[in-house]
C-alpha positions, 0 to 999 in steps of 0.5 A, a space after each residue: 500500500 502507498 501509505 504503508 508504515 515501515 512496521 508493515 514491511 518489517 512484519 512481513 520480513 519477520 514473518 517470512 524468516 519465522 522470526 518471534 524475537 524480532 525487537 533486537 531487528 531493524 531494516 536498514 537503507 542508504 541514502 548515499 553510499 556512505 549513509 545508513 539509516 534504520 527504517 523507521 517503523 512509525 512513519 510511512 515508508 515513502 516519506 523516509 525514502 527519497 530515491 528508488 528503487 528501495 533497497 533494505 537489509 535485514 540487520 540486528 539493531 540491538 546486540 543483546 549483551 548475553 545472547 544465552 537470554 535469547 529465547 529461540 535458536 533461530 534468534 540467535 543463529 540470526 545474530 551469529 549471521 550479522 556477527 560473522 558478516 561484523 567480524 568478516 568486514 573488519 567492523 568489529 575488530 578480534 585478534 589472531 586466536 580469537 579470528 581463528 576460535 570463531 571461525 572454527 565455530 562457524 565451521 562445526 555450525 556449517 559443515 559438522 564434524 570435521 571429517 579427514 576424507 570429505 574436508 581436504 585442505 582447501 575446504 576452508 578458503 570458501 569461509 570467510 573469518 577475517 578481512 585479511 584472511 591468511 593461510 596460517 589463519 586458516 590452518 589454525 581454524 581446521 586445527 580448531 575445527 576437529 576438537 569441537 566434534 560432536 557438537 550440534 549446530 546450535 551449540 556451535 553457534 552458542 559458543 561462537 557467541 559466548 566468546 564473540 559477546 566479550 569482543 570490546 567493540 561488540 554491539 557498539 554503533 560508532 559515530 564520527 566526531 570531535 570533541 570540544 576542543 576540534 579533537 576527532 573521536 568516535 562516539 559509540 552506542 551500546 547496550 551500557 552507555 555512551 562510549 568515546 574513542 580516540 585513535 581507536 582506545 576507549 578514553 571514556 564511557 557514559 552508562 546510561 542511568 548515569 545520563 539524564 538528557 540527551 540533545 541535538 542543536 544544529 549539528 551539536 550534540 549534548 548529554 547532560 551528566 549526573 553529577 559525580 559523588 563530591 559535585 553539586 551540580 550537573 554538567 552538560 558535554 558536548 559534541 561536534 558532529 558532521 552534520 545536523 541529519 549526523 546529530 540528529 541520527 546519532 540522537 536518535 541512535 542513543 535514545 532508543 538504545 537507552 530505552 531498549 535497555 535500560 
């Protein structure tokens, strides 16, 4: 229908992928090649989108901080889908040990058992684990691979997830910015809080309940903090975000973080 809300299309994504849990969800779409925005579901679908024709992925919105919570396996084999697709794009950074121990993981959920006659020594070069996958990365994950026999699917992906959750950047949404002083950071939206970045270190963190307001002005964006024990008064910090559409999405961002999960 012409008037169509975005939950009407989500419905219908969700229902074709028998998907219950679908609050940690969302459909994204680009509104030039570097720009995401999630859909939003409240308003009509042809008021958020400019250009034809409509192109959305399917993508998980909210990262749950303890997948084994979940309920369903489907719920969980979706989100080991976008972590893998997270990890595979360099998105969400991991070590050697930790590229090869996920891989490995993927490998028991997608192929079973390693089996000596069936997976010769190329069988992994069709998996990708890492940005810039190496030969001894992929000697490491079929290493890895045959000490996970017996293990099920399902519990292939739990314990991808276990370990993949403890990643320091997992779930975290980043934002380009500056701080006060013109210096460039990150800003980064989680479960817990608000997090800056400089030079890719966590040099702060915001947790939500420690956060009263957040706002955006022009392309600034405010959160009002507060007060420590010894202070008497609240404080209010700002940021320099590229643009007003830039503060206004990441605005957005946190404050349907903060009430997912607080």
């Amino acid at each position: 229908q012409k008037r169509a809300k975005g939950q009407v299309l989500f419905d219908k994504v969700c229902e074709h992928l028998n998907l219950l849990e679908k609050d940690y969800f969302g459909l994204l779409f680009y509104e030039n090649s570097e720009q995401k925005n999630w859909l939003d579901s409240s308003k009509e679908i042809k008021r958020q989108i400019r250009s034809l024709p409509w192109i959305f992925t399917f993508n998980v919105k909210f990262y749950p901080p303890d997948p084994s919570q979940l309920t369903e396996d489907i719920t969980r084999y979706f989100l080991c889908l976008q972590l893998r697709q997270d990890i595979a794009s360099g998105r969400l950074p991991c070590s050697f040990v930790t590229h090869a121990l996920l891989g490995s993981y993927i490998l028991q959920a997608e192929l079973g058992d390693h089996d000596p006659e069936e997976h010769h020594s190329d069988y992994i070069s069709e998996f990708q684990f890492a940005p810039n996958q190496t030969q001894e990365m992929e000697e490491k994950v079929a290493e890895l691979h045959k000490t996970h026999r017996g293990l099920t699917p399902a519990q292939a992906d739990s314990q991808f997830l276990e370990n993949a959750k403890r990643l320091s950047m997992y779930g975290v949404d980043l934002h380009h910015a500056k701080d006060s002083e013109g210096v460039d950071i990150m800003l980064g939206v989680c479960a817990n809080g608000l997090l800056i970045y400089k030079d890719r270190l966590r040099i702060n963190r915001f947790a939500w309940p420690k956060i009263l307001k957040i706002s955006y002005k022009r392309s600034n964006f405010y959160i009002k903090v507060r007060p420590a024990e010894l202070e008497q008064f609240e404080s209010t910090i700002g940021f320099k975000l590229p643009n007003h559409r830039a503060a206004k999405r990441l605005w957005k961002v946190c404050v349907e973080h903060h009430t997912f999960f607080r």
